[in-house]
Structure formats: structure tokens, C-alpha cells
C-alpha positions as CSV (number, residue, x, y, z in Angstrom):
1,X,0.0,0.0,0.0
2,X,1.3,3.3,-0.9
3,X,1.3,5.6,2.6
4,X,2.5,9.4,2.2
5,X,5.7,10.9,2.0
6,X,6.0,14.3,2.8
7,X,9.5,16.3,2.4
8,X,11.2,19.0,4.9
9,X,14.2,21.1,4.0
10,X,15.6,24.2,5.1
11,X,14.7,26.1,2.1
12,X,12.9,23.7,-0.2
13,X,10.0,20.9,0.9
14,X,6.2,20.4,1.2
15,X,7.4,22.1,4.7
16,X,10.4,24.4,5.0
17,X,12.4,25.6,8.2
18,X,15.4,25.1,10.2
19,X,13.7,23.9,13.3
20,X,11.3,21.4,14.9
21,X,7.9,23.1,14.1
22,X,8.2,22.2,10.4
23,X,9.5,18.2,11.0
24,X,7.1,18.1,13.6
25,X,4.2,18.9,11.6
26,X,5.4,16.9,8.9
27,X,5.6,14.0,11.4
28,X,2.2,14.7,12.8
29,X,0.3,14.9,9.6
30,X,1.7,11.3,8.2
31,X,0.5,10.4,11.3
32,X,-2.7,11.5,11.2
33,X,-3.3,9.6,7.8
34,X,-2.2,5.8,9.1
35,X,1.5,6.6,8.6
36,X,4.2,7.6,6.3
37,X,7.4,8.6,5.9
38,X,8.9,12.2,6.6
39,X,12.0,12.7,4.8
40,X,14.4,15.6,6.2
41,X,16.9,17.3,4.0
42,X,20.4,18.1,4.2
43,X,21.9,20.5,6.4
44,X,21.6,21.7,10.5
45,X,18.3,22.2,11.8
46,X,18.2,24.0,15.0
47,X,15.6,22.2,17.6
48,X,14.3,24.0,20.6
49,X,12.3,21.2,21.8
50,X,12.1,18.3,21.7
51,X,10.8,15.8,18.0
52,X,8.1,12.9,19.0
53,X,8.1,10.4,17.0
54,X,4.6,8.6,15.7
55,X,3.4,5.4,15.6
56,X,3.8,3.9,11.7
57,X,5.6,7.6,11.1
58,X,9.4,6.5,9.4
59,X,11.7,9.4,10.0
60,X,14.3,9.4,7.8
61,X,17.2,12.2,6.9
62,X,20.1,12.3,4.1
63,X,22.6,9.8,4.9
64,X,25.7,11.6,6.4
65,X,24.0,15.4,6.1
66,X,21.2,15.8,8.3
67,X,21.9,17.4,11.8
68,X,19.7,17.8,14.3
69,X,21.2,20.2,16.7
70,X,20.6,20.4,20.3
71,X,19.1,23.7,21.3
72,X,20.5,25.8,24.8
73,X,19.2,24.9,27.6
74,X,16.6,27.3,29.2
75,X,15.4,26.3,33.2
76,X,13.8,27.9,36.2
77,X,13.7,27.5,39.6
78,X,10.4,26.5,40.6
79,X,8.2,28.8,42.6
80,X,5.9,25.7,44.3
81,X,6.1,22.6,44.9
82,X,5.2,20.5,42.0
83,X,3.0,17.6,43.7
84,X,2.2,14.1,42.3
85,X,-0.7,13.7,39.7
86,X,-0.5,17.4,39.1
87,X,-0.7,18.5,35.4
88,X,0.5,22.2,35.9
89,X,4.6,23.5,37.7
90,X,4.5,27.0,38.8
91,X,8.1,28.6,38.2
92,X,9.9,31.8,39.1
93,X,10.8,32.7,35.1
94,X,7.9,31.5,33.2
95,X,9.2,34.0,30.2
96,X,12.0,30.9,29.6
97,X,9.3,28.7,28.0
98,X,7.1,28.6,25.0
99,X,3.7,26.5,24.6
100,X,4.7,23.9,22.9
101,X,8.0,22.9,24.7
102,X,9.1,19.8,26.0
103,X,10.4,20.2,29.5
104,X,11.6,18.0,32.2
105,X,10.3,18.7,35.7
106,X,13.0,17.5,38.4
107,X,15.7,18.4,40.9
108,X,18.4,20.5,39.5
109,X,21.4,18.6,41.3
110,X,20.4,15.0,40.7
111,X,17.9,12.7,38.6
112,X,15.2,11.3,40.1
113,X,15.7,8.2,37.5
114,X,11.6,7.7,36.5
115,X,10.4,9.9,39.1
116,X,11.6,12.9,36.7
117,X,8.7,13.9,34.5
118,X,9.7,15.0,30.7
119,X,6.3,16.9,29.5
120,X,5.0,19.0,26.3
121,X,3.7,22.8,28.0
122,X,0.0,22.7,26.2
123,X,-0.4,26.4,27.9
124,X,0.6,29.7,30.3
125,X,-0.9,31.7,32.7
126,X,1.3,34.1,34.7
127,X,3.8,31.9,36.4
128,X,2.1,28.4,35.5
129,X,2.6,26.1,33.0
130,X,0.3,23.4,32.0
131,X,0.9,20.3,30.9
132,X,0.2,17.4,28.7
133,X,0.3,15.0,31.1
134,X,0.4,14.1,35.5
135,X,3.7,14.5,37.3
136,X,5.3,11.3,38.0
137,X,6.4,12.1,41.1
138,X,6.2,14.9,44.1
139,X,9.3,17.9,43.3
140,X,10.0,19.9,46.3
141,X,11.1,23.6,46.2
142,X,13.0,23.0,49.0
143,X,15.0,20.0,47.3
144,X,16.1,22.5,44.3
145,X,13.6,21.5,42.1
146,X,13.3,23.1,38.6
147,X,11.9,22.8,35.1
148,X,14.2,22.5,32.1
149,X,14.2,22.4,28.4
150,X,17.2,19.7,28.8
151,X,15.5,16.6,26.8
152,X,15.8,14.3,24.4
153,X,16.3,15.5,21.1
154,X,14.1,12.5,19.5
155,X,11.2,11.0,21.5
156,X,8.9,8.3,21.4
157,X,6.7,7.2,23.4
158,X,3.7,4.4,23.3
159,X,4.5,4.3,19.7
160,X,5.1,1.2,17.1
161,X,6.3,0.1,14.0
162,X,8.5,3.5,13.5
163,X,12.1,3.7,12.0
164,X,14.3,6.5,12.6
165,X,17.1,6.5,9.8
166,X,20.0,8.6,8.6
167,X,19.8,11.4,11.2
168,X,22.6,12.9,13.3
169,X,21.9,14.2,16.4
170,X,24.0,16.3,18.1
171,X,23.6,17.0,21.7
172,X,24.6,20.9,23.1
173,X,27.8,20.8,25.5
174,X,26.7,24.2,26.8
175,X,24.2,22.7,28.3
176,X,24.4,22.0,32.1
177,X,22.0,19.7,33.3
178,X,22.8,16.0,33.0
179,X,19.5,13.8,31.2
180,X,19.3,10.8,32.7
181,X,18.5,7.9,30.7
182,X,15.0,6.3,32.8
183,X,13.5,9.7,31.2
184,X,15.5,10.9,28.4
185,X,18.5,10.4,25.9
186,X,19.9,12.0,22.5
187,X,17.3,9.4,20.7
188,X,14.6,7.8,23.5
189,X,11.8,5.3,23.7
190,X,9.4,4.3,26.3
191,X,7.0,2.1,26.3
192,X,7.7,1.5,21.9
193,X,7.3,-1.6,20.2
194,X,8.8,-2.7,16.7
195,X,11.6,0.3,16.4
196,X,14.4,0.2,13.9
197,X,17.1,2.8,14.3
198,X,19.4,2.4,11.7
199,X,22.5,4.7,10.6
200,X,22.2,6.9,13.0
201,X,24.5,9.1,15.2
202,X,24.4,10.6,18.6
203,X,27.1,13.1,19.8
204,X,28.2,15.0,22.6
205,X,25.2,14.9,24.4
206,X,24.7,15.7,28.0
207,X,23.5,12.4,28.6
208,X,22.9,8.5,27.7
209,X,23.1,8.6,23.4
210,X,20.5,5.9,23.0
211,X,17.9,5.0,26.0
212,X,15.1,2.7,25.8
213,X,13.2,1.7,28.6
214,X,9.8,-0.9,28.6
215,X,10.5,-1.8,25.4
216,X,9.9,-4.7,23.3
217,X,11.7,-5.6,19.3
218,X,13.7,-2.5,19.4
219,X,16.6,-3.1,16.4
220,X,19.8,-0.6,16.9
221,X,21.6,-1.4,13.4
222,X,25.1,0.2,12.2
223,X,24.6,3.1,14.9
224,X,27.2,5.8,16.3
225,X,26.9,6.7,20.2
226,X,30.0,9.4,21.0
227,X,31.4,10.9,23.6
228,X,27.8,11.6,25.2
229,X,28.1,12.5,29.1
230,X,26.1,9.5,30.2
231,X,26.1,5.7,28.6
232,X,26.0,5.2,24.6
233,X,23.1,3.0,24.6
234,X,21.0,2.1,27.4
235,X,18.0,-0.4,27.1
236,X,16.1,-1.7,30.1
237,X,13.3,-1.8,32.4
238,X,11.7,-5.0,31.1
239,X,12.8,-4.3,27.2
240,X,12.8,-8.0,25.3
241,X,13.6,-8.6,22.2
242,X,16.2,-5.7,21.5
243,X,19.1,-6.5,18.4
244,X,22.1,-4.1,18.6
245,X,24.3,-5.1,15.6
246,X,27.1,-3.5,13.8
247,X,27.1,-0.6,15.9
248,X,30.0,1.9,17.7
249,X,29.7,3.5,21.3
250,X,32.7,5.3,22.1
251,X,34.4,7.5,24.4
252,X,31.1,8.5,26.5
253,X,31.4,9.2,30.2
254,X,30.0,5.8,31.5
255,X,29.7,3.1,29.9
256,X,29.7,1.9,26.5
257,X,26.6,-0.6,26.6
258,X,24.1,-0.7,29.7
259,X,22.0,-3.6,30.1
260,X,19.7,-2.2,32.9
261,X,16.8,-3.6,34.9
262,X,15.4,-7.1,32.9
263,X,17.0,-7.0,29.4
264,X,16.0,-10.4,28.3
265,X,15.9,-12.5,25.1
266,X,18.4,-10.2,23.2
267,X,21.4,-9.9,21.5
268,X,24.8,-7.6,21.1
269,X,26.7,-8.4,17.9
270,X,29.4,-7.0,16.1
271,X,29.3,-3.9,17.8
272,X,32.4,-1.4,19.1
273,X,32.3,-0.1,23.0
274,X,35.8,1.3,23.5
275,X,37.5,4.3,25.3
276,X,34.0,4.7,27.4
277,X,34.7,6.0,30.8
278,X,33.4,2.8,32.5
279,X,32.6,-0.6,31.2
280,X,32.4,-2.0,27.6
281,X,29.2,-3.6,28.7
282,X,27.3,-3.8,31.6
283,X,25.0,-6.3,32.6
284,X,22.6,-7.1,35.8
285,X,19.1,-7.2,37.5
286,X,17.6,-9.8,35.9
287,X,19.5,-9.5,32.7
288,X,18.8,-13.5,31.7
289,X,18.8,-15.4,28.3
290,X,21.1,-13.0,26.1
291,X,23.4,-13.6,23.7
292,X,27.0,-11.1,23.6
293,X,28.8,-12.3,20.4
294,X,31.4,-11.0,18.2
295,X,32.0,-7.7,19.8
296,X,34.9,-5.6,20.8
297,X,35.0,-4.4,24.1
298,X,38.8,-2.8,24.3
299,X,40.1,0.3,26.3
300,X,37.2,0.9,28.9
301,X,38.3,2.4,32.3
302,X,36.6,-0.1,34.2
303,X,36.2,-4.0,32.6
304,X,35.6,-5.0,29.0
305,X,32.5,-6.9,30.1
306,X,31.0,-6.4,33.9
307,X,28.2,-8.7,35.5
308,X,26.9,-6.2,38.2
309,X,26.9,-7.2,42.1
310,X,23.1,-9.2,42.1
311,X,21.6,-11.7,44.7
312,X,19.7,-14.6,43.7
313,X,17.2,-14.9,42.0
314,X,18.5,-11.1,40.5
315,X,21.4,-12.0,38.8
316,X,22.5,-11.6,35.4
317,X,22.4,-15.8,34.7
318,X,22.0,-17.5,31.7
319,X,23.4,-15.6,29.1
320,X,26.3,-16.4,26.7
321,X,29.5,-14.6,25.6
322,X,31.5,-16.0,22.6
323,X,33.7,-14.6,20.2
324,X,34.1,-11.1,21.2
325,X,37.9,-9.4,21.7
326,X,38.6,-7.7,25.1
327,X,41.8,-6.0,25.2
328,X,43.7,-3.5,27.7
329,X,40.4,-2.6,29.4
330,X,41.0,-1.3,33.2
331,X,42.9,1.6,35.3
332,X,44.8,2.0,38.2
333,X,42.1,2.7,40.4
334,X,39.7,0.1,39.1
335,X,42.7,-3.0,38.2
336,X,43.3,-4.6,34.8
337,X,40.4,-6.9,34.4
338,X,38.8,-8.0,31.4
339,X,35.5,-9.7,32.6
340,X,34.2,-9.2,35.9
341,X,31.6,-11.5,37.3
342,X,29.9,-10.7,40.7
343,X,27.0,-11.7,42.7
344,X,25.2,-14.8,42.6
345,X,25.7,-14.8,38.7
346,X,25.1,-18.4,37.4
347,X,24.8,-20.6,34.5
348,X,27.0,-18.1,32.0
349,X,28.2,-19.2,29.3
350,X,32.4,-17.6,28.1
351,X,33.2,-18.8,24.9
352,X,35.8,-18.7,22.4
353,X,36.8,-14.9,23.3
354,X,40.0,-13.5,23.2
355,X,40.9,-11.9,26.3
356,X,44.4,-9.9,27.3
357,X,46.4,-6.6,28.0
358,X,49.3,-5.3,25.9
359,X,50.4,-2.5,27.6
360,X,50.0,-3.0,31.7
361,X,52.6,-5.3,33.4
362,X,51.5,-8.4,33.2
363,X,51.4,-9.7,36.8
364,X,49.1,-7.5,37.3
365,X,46.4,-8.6,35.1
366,X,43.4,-10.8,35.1
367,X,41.9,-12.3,32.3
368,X,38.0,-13.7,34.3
369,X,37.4,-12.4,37.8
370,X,34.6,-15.2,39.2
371,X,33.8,-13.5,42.9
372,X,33.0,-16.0,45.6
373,X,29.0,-16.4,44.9
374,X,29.4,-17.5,41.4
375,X,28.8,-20.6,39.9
376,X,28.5,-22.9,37.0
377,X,30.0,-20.7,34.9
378,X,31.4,-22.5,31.7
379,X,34.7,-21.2,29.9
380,X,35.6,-22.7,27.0
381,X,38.8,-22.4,24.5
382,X,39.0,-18.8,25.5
383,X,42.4,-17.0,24.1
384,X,44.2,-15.3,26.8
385,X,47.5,-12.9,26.2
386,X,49.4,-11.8,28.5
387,X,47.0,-12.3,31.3
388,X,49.4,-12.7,35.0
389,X,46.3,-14.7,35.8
390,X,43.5,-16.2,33.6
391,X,41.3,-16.6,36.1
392,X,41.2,-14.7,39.9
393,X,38.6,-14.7,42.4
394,X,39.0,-11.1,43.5
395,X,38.9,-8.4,41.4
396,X,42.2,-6.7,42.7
397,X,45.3,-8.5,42.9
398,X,47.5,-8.3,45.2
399,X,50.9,-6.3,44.1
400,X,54.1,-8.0,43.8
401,X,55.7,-6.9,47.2
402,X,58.3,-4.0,45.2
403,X,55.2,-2.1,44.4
404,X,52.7,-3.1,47.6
């Protein structure tokens, strides 16, 4: 069946502009006809707020020359408290935000992880805002609580069967407040079903790159997450069913890949996470029944591959890693390991990876760490070079007695 496709450019389109009221309309009206495909020109469009994505909408840009660009952060202090099932903030500068903005509501010195609320301002009146939708949780003036246009630059949420192609997003270093992935990210979902994000790239955003939280059959294919202030890609909170394939995520603050809260059934293949400032991949609460294959995992300040500290029946069990390469991942402060394993981790699966370090001294190097509550964890014709010890039980060796 033939849906629409409707064009936006900067100069020349069936919609033209340099910022998110044209794509958005563009987006909205494919939308409101079953579906479609919006198709963004060359060049830098300057977003102010935030692009939601629709259900059976594809957004597509010119390979390599579409650049969405991260608008400056405008926030206020709030002026009341902003209570729980409330659809309204009242804030000291209401002057800092438009109707039509996409806000987040929260503390200005730390996330409240889902309890932040990321809303569209549907109207003013004097110092109040409206919005499209209830608080998600109580924000207290006297906890430093603010509203901010720090959000993702591409959201969707509740949608299905959308792809989001060929776009560069670039995130805005100016901007202060860190976006924490439960709520936001460069590109997010929440609550989506059947996403493909494909050829896409996330920079330099104040923030996780990717986030996907509740999500089910999300596919990150031949992607770019770099040097964002958070993680490059972070799916969790019951997603199944993700694929991230041939894909990079490198040099952001945290780490690479972070498999959150109940990332099941999926699989990581022939992707890149190195230089991030923690782990290559990170995996935990009730992370079960993945598959981590053919990746390299090299250069992270923490470990290549970390299985987070999780009793039983939490922990990340029953997943397999084969084939990937992990090499001179660690620091002084955190040792020279290349997979971590804590908790009560359990029937994992290490396969045919090549593990080692090529520029730390060698005794003090570990190839496996298995901590004291794992078990039936099966290694098989894994490579090791110039690993002091393959295996360890402690994450931190002890140092040769000239340098203790």
C-alpha cells in the first residue's frame, strides 16, 4: 500500500524551516493519515524542543548530512512545589518557556531516575505552566527543584512500528543539566514496540546517546553513540527482544553498553564499545537469556565486560558470551580486568573470546574475575595474552611486594 511521503528542507520541501515546528508537523500529519514517511533534508536544523516520534511515522534524513542540533538549555527554579498527579509547575521565570516545549520537571542537582517527568507545555498563565500530562512524582522547592528544556532530542513514546534513519543528532555541551537515561537520551523510547534505528549518530550529548526503557523488538543497526556524558546506549526496564548489531559506542562518560533492569531474550553483535569511561558492557538485575557475540570491548576504564553485584534470583544468569575481543580494558584505580563477574551470577556461558592486555605489566592482570558467589560458569577455549592470571577470584590482585 502506498502511505504518504512528505519532504522538509531548510529552504525547499512540502514544509520548510530550520527547526522542529516544520518536521514536527510533517511528522504529525503522516501520522494523522495511518502513517508515512517524513523525509528531512540536508543540512543543520536547530531544535528548541524536543521531536516525537509517531506510531507507523518513518523518519528518515540524508545519509551523512542531516543534523539535528541540540538547542540551549533554558530552566527555572520552581516557585511551588510540584506535587504528584499534578498537570501544571509553577516557576519563578515563566518568560524561559514557550507553549509547545518539551520540558523536564526535576531536581536541579540529581535525577530522580523515573520519578523525573519529561512533559509537552500545552499552555501559560502568569507563572504556571500546563501540561500534557500528570507528574510522576512529588518535586520539592525546598530539594532544588526546577523545570528544564534539557531533553531528548528524538522521543517516542507508546509508539510502534516506527524507524528513525539517517539522522545525526547532536547533543549541546553548553548545556548544564545531565539527562538521565530512565526519562530521556539523545534518541529515547518508552513504552515503543517494533523500532528500527538504523544509521544513526548521537554526539556530545549531555547524557545516555540511546535510552530505551519498557521496550519490546527494538533493532539498533550500524549506529554511532560518541562521547555523550552518560552511557552510549542504554536499554532496560523489562525491554525483550532488542538487536544491537554493527554498531559503535565510544568514548562516552559511563559506559559503553548498559543492560539495565530485565533485558532479556536479546542480543549484542558485532558492535564497538571502547574508550568509554566505564565498562564495555554492563550487565545485571535480571538481565537472563542473552546472547553477547562478536563484539569488541577494548580500552574501557573499568572492565571490557562487567556482571553487576546481584543476589539470587536477580542476577544476570544464563546468558552467553562467545567470540568477542577484550583488550587492555581497566585503570589503576579500578585494576586490569577484562570480565568481571559478581554476585550470585550463574549458568554463564564464556566462549571462544580473546581476552588480554598489551600495555600493563603483566602480573598485574586478570583475564576472568569469578567473585565467591558465582557458579556454573562455563569457559571454554577462550584465548588469553598476557593475562598474569586467567582466572582470579578477587577483582584486585595483590601487588608483587616492590610495588605493595
Amino acid at each position: 500500500m502506498d502511505k504518504i511521503v512528505v519532504t522538509v528542507g531548510i529552504e525547499a520541501g512540502d514544509l520548510t524551516g530550520r527547526g522542529n515546528l516544520a518536521i514536527q508537523a510533517a511528522i504529525d500529519y503522516a501520522a494523522q493519515l495511518g502513517g508515512g514517511t517524513v523525509r528531512i533534508g540536508p543540512g543543520v536544523f536547530r531544535l528548541d524542543s524536543t521531536l516525537h516520534l509517531r506510531s507507523r511515522v518513518t523518519l528518515e534524513g540524508t545519509p551523512g548530512q542531516t543534523i539535528l542540533l541540540q538547542g540551549e538549555e533554558r530552566s527555572s527554579e520552581l516557585a511551588a512545589d510540584a506535587d504528584l498527579h499534578e498537570s501544571q509547575v509553577t516557576v519563578t521565570d515563566p518568560d524561559r518557556f514557550a507553549v509547545g516545549q518539551t520540558v523536564a520537571i526535576r531536581k536541579a542537582s540529581v535525577s530522580m531516575g523515573f520519578g523525573d517527568t519529561v512533559a509537552v507545555i500545552t499552555g501559560k498563565d502568569g507563572c504556571v505552566l500546563y501540561l500534557d500530562r500528570e507528574l510522576y512524582s512529588t518535586v520539592l522547592v525546598s530539594s532544588g527543584g526546577i523545570v528544564t528544556t534539557q531533553a531528548s532530542v528524538i522521543s517516542g513514546i507508546g509508539c510502534e512500528d516506527v524507524q528513525i534513519r539517517h539522522l545525526i543528532v547532536e547533543g549541546n555541551p553548553q548545556n548544564r543539566t545531565f539527562a538521565e537515561g530512565c526519562r530521556n537520551g539523545g534518541i529515547y523510547l518508552y513504552g515503543a514496540r517494533q523500532v528500527e534505528i538504523e544509521d544513526c549518530s548521537v554526539r556530545d550529548f549531555n547524557g545516555d546517546g540511546i535510552s530505551y526503557q519498557h521496550c519490546t523488538d527494538i533493532h539498533v543497526v550500524d549506529c554511532e553513540s560518541v562521547r555523550n556524558q552518560g552511557k552510549g546506549i542504554h536499554p532496560g526496564s523489562g525491554t525483550s527482544g532488542t538487536h544491537i548489531r554493527k554498531s559503535r559506542f565510544l568514548k562516552n562518560g559511563m559506559d559503553g553498553i548498559f543492560l539495565c533492569w530485565r533485558v532479556q531474550h536479546s542480543v549484542v553483535e558485532q558492535c564497538k564499545a571502547a574508550g568509554n569511561g566505564m565498562n564495555g558492557l554492563s550487565i545485571g538485575h535480571k538481565d537472563t537469556h542473552n546472547v553477547i557475540r562478536h563484539n569488541d570491548f577494548s580500552d574501557n576504564g573499568y572492565y571490557g565486560i562487567f556482571f553487576r553485584n546481584e543476589p539470587e534470583p536477580s542476577s544476570a544468569s544464563y546468558n552467553r558470551v562467545e567470540n568477542n575481543v577484550l583488550m587492555d580494558n581497566g585503570s589503576e584505580n579500578m585494576g586490569f580486568v577484562a570480565i568481571r563477574i559478581r554476585g550470585c551470577t550463574h549458568d554463564v556461558e564464556l566462549v571462544s573470546n580473546r581476552i588480554g592486555f598489551t600495555r600493563t605489566p603483566q602480573e598485574r592482570t586478570i583475564g576472568i574475575c569469578l567473585e565467591e558467589h558465582t557458579y556454573r560458569i562455563q569457559m571454554n577455549d577462550n584465548e588469553f595474552v598476557q593475562c598474569g592470571m586467567q582466572t582470579h577470584s578477587h577483582w584486585l590482585p595483590e601487588l608483587p611486594e616492590k610495588q605493595a
